[in-house]
C-alpha positions in Angstrom: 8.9 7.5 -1.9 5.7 5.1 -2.2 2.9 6.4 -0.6 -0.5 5.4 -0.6 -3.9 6.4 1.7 -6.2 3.4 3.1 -9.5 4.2 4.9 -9.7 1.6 8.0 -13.5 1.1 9.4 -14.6 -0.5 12.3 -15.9 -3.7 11.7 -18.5 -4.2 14.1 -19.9 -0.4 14.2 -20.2 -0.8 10.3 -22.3 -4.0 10.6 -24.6 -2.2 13.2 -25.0 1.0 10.5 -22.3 3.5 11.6 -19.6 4.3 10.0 -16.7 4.9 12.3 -12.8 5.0 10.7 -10.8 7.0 9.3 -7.8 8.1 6.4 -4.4 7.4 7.2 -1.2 7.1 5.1 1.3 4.7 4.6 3.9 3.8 5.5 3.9 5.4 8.9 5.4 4.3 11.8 4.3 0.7 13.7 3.5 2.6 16.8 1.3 5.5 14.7 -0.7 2.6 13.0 -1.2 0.9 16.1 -2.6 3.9 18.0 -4.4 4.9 14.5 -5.9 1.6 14.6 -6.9 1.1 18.4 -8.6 4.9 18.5 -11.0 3.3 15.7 -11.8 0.2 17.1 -12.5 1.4 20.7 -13.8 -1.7 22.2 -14.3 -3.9 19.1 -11.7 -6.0 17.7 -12.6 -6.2 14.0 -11.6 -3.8 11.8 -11.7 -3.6 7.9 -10.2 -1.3 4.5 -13.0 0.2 3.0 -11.5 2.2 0.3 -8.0 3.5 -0.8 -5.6 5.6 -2.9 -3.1 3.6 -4.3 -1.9 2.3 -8.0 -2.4 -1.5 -7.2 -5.5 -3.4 -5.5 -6.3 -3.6 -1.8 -8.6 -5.9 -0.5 -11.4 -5.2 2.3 -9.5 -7.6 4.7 -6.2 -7.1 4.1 -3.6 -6.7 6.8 -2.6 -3.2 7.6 0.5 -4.1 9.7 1.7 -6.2 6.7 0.6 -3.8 4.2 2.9 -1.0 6.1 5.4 -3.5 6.7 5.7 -4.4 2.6 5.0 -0.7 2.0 8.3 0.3 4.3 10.4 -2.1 2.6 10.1 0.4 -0.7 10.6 3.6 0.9 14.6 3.8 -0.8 13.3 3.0 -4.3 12.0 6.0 -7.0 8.3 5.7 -7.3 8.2 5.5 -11.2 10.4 2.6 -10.6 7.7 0.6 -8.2 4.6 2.1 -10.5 6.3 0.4 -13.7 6.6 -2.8 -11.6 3.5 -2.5 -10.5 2.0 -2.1 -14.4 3.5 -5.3 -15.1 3.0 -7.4 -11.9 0.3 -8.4 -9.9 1.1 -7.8 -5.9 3.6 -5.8 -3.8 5.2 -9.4 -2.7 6.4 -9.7 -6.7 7.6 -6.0 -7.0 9.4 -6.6 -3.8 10.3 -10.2 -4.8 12.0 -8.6 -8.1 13.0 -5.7 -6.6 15.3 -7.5 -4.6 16.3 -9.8 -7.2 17.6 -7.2 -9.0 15.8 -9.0 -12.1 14.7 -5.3 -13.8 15.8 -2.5 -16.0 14.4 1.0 -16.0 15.2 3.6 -18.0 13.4 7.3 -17.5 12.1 9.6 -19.9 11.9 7.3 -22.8 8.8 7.6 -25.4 9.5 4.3 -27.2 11.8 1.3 -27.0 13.3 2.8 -29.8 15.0 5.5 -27.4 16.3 2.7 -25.5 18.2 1.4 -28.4 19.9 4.9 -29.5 
């Protein structure tokens, strides 16, 4: 299973010179996120990912929700599977997109293309 960490700030206690957030991992539940999410905003509404631990980029501004969402949508697949897509694609929408295309073929524990072809 995928799994990566993201560290979501608060927005508006950031831009005043605190930092208030926290690391959580996903995928996790909707209703774990949500709770996760409202505990760091308190009364604020902005919120914002201000670092992570993942093999593919995520943005400052990114959606959470979705990013759980897409991130919940790979939890059947091997992980060297996704990590190889991910060497050779841009975004989690194209590994999903080929994913479930069926487009791909993997083959562990090879050292060369030439093992494929034995």
């Amino acid at each position: 299973m995928v799994e990566i960490k993201v560290y979501i700030s608060n927005l508006a206690k950031y831009n005043d010179g605190e930092l208030v957030g926290d690391w959580i991992t996903l995928p996790t539940d909707s209703e774990i996120l949500e709770s996760f999410i409202e505990k760091i905003l308190g009364e604020d509404d902005e919120y914002a990912i201000h670092d992570y631990e993942a093999f593919f980029s995520i943005y400052e501004f990114d959606n959470p929700y979705k990013l759980n969402e897409l991130l919940q949508q790979l939890k059947s697949y091997d992980s060297r599977l996704i990590q190889s897509l991910f060497y050779n694609l841009s975004s989690l929408e194209d590994v999903l997109r080929v994913l479930g295309s069926g487009e791909y073929s993997c083959y562990y524990d090879m050292e060369s293309m030439q093992d494929v072809g034995l």
